[in-house]
C-alpha positions as CSV (number, residue, x, y, z in Angstrom):
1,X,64.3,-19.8,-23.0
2,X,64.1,-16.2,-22.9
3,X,65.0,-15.7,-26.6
4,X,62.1,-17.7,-27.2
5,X,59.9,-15.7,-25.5
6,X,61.1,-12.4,-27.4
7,X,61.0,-14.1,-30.4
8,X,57.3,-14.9,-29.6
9,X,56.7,-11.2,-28.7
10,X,58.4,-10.1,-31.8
11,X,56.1,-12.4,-34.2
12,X,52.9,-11.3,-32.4
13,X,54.3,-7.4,-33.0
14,X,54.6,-8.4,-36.2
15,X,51.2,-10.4,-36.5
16,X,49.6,-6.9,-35.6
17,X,51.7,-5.0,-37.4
18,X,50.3,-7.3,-40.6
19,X,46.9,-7.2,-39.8
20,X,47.0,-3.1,-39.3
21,X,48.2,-3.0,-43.1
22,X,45.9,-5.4,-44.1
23,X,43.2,-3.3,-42.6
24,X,44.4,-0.1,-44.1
25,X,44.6,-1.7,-47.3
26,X,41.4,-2.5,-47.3
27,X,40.6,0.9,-46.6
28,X,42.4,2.3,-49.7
29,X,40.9,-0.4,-52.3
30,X,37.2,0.9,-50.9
31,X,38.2,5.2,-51.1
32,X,40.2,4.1,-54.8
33,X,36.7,2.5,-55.9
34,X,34.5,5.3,-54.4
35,X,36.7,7.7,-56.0
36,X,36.7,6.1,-59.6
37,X,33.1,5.9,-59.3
38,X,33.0,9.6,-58.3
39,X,35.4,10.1,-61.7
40,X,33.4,8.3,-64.1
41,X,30.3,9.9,-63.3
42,X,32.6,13.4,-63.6
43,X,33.6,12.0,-67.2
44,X,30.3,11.7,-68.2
45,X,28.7,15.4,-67.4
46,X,31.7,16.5,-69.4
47,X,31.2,14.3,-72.1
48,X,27.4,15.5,-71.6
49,X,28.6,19.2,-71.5
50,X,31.0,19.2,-74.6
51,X,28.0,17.7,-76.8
52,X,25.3,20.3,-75.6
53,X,27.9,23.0,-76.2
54,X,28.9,21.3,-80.0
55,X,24.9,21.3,-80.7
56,X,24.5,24.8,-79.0
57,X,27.6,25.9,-81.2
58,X,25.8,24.7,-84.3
59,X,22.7,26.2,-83.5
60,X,24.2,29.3,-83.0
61,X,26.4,29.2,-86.1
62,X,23.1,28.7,-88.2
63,X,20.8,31.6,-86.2
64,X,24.5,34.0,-87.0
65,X,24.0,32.6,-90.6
66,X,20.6,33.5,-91.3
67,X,20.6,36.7,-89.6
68,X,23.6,37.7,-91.6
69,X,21.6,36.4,-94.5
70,X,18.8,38.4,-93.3
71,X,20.7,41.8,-93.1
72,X,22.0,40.8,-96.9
73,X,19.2,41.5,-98.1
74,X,18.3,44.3,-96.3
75,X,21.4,45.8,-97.2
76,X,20.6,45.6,-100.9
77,X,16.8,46.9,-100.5
């Protein structure tokens, strides 16, 4: 009789036990989606960044071109 009762004990441990991972799970599956939310957005200001500084490159590359262009032909003047 009193194996039954410890094996009762020992399932409701358990039972807890089960129900304290489940919970933590839970947890982790909402901070793993707030996170990937948090990266994605972080993927797309670099994404952003990299194209304003491939534009600003170009632009720059030109303005260097001309000037040099410029001082061409005030070199030969």
């Amino acid at each position: 009789y009193l194996m039954t009762i410890v094996m009762g004990l020992h399932g409701l441990q358990i039972e807890k036990q089960a129900s304290e991972i489940y919970r933590n799970l839970r947890k982790l599956v909402r901070s793993f989606s707030d996170f990937g939310g948090k990266w994605n957005v972080l993927g797309k200001h670099l994404k952003n960044a990299a194209s304003q500084y491939d534009e600003g490159q170009t632009k720059l590359d030109k303005f260097t071109m001309q000037l040099d262009h410029i001082q061409s032909d005030s070199d030969k003047s």
